[in-house]
Each structure stands twice: as C-alpha cells, then as structure tokens.
C-alpha positions as CSV (number, residue, x, y, z in Angstrom):
1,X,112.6,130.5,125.6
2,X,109.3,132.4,126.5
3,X,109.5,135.5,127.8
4,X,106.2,136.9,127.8
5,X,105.0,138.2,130.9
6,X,101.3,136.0,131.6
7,X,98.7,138.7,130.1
8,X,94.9,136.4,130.4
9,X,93.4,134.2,133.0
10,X,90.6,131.9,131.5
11,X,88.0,130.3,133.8
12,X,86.9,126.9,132.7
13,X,85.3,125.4,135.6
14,X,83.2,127.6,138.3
15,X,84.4,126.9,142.0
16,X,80.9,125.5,142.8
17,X,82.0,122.8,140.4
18,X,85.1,121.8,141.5
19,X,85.3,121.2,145.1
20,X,85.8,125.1,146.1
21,X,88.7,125.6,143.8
22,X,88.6,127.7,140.4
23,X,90.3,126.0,137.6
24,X,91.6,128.2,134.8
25,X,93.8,127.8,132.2
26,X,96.6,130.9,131.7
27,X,98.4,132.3,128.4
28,X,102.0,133.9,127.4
29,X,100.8,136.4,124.6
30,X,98.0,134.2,122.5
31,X,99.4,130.7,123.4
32,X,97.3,128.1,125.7
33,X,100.5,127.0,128.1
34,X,98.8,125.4,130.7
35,X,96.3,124.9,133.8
36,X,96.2,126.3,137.4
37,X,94.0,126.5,140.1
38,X,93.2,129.3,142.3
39,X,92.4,127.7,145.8
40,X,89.3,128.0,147.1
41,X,88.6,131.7,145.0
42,X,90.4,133.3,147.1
43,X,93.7,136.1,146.9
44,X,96.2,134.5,149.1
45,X,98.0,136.4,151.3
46,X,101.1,135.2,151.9
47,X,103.9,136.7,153.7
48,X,106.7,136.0,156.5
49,X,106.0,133.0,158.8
50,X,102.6,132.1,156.6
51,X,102.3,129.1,155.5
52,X,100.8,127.8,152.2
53,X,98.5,124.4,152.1
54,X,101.3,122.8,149.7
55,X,99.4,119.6,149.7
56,X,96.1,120.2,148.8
57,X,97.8,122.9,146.5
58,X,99.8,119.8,144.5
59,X,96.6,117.7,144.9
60,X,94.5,120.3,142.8
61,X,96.8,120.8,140.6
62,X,97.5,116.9,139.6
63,X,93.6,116.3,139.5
64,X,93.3,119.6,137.4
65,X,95.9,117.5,134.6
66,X,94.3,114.6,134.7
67,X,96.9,112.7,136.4
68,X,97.2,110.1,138.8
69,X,99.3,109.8,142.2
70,X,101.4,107.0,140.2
71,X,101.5,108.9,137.2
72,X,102.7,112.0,138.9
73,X,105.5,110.2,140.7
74,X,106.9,108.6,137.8
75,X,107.1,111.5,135.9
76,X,108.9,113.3,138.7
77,X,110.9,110.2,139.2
78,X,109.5,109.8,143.0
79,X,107.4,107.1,144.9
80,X,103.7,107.3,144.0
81,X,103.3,106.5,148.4
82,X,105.9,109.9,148.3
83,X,103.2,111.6,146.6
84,X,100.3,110.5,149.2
85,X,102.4,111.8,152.0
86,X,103.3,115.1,150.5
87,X,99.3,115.8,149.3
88,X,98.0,114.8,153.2
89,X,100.7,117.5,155.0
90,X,102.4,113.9,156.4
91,X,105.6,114.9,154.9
92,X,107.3,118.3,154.0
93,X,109.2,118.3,150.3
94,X,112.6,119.4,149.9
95,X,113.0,122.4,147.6
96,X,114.8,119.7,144.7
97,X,111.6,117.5,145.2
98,X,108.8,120.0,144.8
99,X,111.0,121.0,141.5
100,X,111.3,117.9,140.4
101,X,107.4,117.6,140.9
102,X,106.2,121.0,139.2
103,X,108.9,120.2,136.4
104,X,106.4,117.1,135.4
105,X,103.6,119.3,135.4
106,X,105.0,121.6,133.9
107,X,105.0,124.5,136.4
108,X,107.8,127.0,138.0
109,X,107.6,126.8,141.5
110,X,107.4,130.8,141.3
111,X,104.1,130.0,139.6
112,X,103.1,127.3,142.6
113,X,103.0,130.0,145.3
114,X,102.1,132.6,143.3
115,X,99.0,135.2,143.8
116,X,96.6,134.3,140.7
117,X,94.7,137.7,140.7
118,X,95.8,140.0,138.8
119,X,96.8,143.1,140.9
120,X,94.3,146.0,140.2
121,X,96.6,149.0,141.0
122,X,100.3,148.1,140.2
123,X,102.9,147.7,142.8
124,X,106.9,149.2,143.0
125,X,107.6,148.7,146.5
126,X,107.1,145.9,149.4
127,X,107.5,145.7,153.0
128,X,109.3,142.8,154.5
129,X,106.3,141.0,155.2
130,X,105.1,141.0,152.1
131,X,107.7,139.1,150.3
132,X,106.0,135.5,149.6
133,X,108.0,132.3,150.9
134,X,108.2,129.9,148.1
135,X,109.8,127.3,149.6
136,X,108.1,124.4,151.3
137,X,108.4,124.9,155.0
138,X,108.9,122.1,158.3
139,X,109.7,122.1,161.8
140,X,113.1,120.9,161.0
141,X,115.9,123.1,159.7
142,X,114.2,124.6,156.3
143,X,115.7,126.7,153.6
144,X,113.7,130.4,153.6
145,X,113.2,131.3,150.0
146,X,111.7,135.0,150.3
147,X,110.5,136.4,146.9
148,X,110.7,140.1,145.8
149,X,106.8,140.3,144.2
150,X,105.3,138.1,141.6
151,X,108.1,137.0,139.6
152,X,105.5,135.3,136.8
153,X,104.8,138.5,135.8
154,X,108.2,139.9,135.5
155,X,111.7,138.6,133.7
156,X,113.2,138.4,136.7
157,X,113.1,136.6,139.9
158,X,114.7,138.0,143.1
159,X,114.9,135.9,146.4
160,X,116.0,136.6,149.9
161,X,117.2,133.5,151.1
162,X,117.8,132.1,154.3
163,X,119.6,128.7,155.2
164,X,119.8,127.5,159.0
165,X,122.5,125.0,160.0
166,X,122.5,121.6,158.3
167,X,120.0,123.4,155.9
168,X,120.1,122.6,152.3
169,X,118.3,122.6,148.8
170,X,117.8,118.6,148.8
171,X,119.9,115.7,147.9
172,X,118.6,116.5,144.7
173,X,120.6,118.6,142.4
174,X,118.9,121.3,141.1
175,X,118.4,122.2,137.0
176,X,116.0,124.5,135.1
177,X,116.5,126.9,132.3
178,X,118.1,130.3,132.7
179,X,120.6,132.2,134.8
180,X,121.1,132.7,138.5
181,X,123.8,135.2,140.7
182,X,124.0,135.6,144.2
183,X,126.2,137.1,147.0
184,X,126.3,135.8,150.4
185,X,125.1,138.4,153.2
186,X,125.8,136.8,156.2
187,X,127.4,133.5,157.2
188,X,128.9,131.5,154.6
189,X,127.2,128.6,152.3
190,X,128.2,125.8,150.4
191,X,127.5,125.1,146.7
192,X,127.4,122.5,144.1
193,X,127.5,123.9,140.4
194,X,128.1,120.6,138.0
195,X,131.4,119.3,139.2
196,X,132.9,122.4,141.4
197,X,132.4,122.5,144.8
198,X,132.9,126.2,146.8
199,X,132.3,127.2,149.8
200,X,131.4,131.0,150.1
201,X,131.2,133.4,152.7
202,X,130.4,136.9,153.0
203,X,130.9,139.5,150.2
204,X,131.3,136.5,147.8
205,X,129.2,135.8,145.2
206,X,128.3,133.2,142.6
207,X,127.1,133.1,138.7
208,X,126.4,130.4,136.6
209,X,123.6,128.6,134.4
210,X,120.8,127.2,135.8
211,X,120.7,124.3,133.5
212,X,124.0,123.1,135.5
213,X,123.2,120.8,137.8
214,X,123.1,122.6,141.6
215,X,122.7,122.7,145.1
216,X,123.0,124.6,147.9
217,X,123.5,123.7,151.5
218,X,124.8,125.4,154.9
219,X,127.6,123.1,156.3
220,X,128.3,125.4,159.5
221,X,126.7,126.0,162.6
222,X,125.3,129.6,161.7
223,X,122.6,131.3,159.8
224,X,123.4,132.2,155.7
225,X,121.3,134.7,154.6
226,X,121.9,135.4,150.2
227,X,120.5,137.7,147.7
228,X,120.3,136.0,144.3
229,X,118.5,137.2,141.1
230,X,116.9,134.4,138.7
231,X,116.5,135.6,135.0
232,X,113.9,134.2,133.6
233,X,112.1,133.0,137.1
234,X,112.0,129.9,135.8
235,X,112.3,128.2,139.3
C-alpha cells in the first residue's frame, strides 16, 4: 500500500499537441505510477454548485492510455455505448460507475477531480465554497460528495456528504482499499457493508474496511448530510 504523497509532475506532450490538454505522467517518491491530463492548461476552480466537464475529462484520460471506448468498458465491466453516453454529457454516472471506471485506469476518483498544479503557497484552512465536489452531478436526486482539500496529496481523505431523498451511491457496491468512518449529521441514511444492512440516523456513526463491498443510499424523504474520513483517499 503506497503512501507517498505525489511529489513530481512530468510533462510529456505540450498542450499545442494534444488538442488543448497537457498530458503528464505523475510519481509517488521515484516510481512512474501513471498518466493524467490537465484540461485545457488550466487550474480548475472548482467549488460548491460548479460543475466539472466529467466527459471530456474521462475521454482525455482513456485516449491518454491508449484505450478504446470498448476496451474501457470491459475493463470496467460496463457497455462500450455506456461509455459514448457518459464522454458526450448524454448521461450522468453514478458514483459506483465512475469507480468502477477509474478503478480500470487505474485512478482514485479523488485524483479525477483533483487540482493538478501544485499549490505555490500551502494551504490550512478552506471556506465552504472551496471544498471541491467529487461526485458526478445531474438534475435528478444526486449524492454531494464535498472534499476537505486535495486529498492526493495527503493520507487522508475528508468528505462532506450530502444525500437527497431516493439518493444513493449506485446499484453498484462500492470496494477499494483502505478504511472509512463516518457519523450522520442530519437525517438518517441507509448502508450496505458486505452482508449487514443498518440504517443510521443522527449522532450514529459507522467504521469498516473499504475493501468490503458498500453502499450508501437515503431511503427517507429528507436531506442526510455525513462527515466521513477516508484513510488512504483511495476513492
């Protein structure tokens, strides 16, 4: 388990040459782990209510490994017309599907929605608006997954999570390596952890491994609002 904090971006394709984007490839300490792509050269500023191009996002990203739309979606165990959708904006990904897609990558999908540049002066304290919203967002009744900083460059990930009525994760269950804890701040939510099913409600908490199959979904006709902590942010 790797956890090195990212310490070197490495340009290997200028942003004339590849449609506006910069490709680079990033390190943990002096290993080569992967590829990225900074959209368009620019910093992102992302904050409440803004959202992020996730398709053309996912569609640099599977061009930047070499893969196609079919290879993509059988890696990720999804429709290669599932892909096309997601990649044009036509369709909006649950938070299980966009895992399930980054997993095949590989990528966290703290690393997705996170701000490339490296932060010139470094920063304790946020505002609520500046928390960035890593979960993929619709018209519909969307999960809110509000992250504390950039959790790549830290061992832990905290989120401020919101889940309207009849929201949920996906009918995906969820799974990636580490641990996760949470207590429910307002309303009450239900949750899926391997074979135990619990509803919680406020002052309750939960604690468990990640690599146990979950979910998380709102089954009653009012807002849930959590705090959960992620150690590594490996989601």
């Amino acid at each position: 388990m790797c956890q090195y904090a990212i310490v070197q971006f490495k340009p290997i394709a200028p942003a004339t040459q590849n449609g506006g984007n910069l490709l680079f490839e990033w390190y943990f300490g002096k290993h080569d782990v992967g590829l990225g792509v900074v959209i368009k050269n620019k910093k992102p500023k992302i904050g409440k209510g803004t959202r992020v191009d996730i398709g053309k996002r996912l569609q640099a990203l599977r061009k930047a490994h070499g893969l196609s739309q079919r290879e993509l979606a059988s890696r990720a165990g999804l429709t290669n017309g599932t892909i096309s959708l997601i990649e044009q904006n036509k369709t909006s990904p649950s938070v299980a599907s966009l895992k399930s897609l980054l997993d095949a990558i590989p990528m966290s999908i703290a690393e997705f929605f996170a701000n490339i540049e490296q932060e010139q002066q470094a920063t304790y304290f946020y505002a609520a608006d500046e928390f960035i919203e890593i979960a993929p967002q619709s018209d519909g009744p969307t999960v809110s997954l509000r992250q504390l900083g950039q959790a790549s460059h830290h061992a832990l990930q905290i989120l401020d999570e919101a889940y309207p009525p009849n929201a949920d994760t996906g009918p995906e269950l969820l799974s990636h390596i580490g641990e996760e804890a949470g207590i429910v701040t307002q309303g009450e939510i239900e949750i899926t952890v391997a074979d135990q099913v619990k509803v919680l409600r406020v002052g309750e908490g939960y604690l468990f491994d990640s690599q146990l199959p979950h979910r998380f979904r709102n089954v009653s006709d009012s807002m849930c609002r959590i705090i959960s902590a992620c150690t590594p942010p490996t989601f």
